[in-house]
N, C-alpha and C positions, 0 to 999 in steps of 0.2 A: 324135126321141122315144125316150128310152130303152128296154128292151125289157121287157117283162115278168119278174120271177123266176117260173120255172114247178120242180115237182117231175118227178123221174124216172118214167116210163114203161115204158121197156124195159129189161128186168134179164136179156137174152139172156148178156151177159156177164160177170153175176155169179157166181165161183165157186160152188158147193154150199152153201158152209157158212155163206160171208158172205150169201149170201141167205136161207138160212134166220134167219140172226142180224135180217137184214132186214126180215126181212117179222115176225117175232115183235113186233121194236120196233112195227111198223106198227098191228098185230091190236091190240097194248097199249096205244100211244096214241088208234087209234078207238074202243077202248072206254072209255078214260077221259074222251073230248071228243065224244063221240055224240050229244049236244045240238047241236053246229053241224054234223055229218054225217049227218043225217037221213032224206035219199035217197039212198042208196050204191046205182051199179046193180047192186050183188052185197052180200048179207050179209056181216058178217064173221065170222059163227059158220062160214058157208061157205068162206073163207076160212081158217080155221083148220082146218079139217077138209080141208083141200087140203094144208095144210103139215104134218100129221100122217101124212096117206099118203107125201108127198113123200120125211119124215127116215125113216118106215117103212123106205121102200123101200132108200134109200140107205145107210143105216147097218144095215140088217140082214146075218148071216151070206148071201154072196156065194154069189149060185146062177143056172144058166143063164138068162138072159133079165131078168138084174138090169137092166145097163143102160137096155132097153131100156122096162120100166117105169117107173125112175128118170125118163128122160126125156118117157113119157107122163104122172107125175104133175107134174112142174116145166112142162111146156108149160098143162095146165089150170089150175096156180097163177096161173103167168104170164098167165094170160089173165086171171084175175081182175084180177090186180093193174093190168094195164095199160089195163083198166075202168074200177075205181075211181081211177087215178090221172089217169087224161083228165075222167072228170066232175068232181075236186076242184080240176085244173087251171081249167076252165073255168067254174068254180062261184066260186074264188077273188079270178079276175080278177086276178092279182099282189100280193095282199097274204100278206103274207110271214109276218106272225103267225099266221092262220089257214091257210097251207101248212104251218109247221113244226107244228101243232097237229095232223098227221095223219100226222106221223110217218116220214113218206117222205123221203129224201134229195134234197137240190136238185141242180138241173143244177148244174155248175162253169162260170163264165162263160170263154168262150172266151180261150186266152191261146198264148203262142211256146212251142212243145214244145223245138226244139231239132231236132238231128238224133235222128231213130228210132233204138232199137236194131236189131240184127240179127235177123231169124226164123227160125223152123225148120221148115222143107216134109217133110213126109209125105205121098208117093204112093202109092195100094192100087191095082192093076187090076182091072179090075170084070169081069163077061161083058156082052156087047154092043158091037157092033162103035163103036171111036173114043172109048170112053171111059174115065177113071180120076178115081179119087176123090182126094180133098186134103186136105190138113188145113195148116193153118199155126197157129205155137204164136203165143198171146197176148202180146200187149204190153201193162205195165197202166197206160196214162193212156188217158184218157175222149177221144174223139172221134177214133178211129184208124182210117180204113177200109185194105181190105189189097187187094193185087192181085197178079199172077204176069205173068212173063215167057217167052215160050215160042217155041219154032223147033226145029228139025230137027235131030238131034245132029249129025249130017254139016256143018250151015251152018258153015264157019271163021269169020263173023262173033263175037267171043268177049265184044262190049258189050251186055249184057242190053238196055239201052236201045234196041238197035235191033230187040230181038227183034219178037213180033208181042203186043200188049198184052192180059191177060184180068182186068178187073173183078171183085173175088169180093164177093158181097154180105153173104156169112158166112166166116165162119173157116176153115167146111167145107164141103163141095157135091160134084159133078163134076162134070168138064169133060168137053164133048160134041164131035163135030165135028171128032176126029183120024183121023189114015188108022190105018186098021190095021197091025199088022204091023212098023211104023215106027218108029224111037228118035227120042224127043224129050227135050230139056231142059229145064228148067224151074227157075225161082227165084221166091222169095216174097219181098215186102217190106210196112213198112207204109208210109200215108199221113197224116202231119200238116201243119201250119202250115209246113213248113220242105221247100221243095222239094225239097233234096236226099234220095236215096235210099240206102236201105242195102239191097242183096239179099243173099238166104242164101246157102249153100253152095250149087253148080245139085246136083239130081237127076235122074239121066235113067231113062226108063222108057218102053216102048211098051204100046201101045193094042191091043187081042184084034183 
């Protein structure tokens, strides 16, 4: 049984700009077709009024605690959107005329990535003992999850693959549960259709 066409939900890893570009087509096609989206479980004048604060915040002249704004007004965006696009999902049942009538970009059905590019790991030491934050740079094709390789600088082991494996469920996080005091190594990769790996450059860095 073939699968359903469903629209996009999670826009965690849409740039800034192309989500605002996004979500405007979105606001502009549910107002033009608001006859067949009737019970939206969030307005979209609400809606609108999230992505006003959102470009506020972000394109305004740059002042302490911009970011962190920036990222409280796109997280309540996002929650809208990921609202309204589960009920339209499940409203629509796979018909595909009345998905694209609301505006929202469709999944891309699964396909061979290829071998992944390479990434780029940014480590911060945090306070608290065993741990450090992460960052790995974006790869941009849809269904990529990422993870790290990690072990003891000292190990002469020198095949990432044999390090000791850590799942990262975002791009960014920290990693908990190192010894203090201690140099460790670490590399970032991504995860697609294509087994093989590419890890980054290793970075090494110890834990408070």
């Amino acid at each position: 049984m073939p699968k359903r066409v469903k629209i996009i939900t999670d826009f965690r890893e849409f740039p800034e700009s192309i989500l605002s570009d996004t979500v405007t087509l979105i606001i502009n096609s549910l107002k033009i077709n608001k006859d067949d989206f009737t019970e939206l479980p969030v307005d979209v004048g609400t809606l609108k009024s999230q992505l006003k604060k959102f470009n506020k915040k972000r394109t305004t002249i740059a002042y302490h605690g911009q970011s962190t704004d920036t990222r409280k007004a796109r997280k309540a965006m996002q929650t809208s959107l990921s609202a309204i696009g589960t009920w339209i999902n499940v409203s629509a049942r796979g018909n595909a005329s009345l998905l694209h009538k609301s505006g929202f970009p469709f999944h891309q059905k699964s396909k061979a990535q290829g071998i992944l590019p390479r990434t780029i790991l940014t480590l911060t030491p945090l306070n608290g003992k065993g741990k450090l934050k992460f960052a790995i740079s974006r790869i941009n094709i849809q269904f990529v999850r990422y993870g790290m390789m990690y072990t003891l600088a000292d190990n002469p082991e020198k095949d990432p693959s044999k390090w000791t494996f850590y799942y990262c469920s975002k791009k960014d996080g920290i990693t908990t549960g190192l010894e203090s005091g201690k140099d460790y190594k670490f590399v970032s990769f991504g995860m697609g259709t294509d087994k093989r790996l590419v890890y980054s450059n290793p970075v090494t860095m110890s834990a408070q």
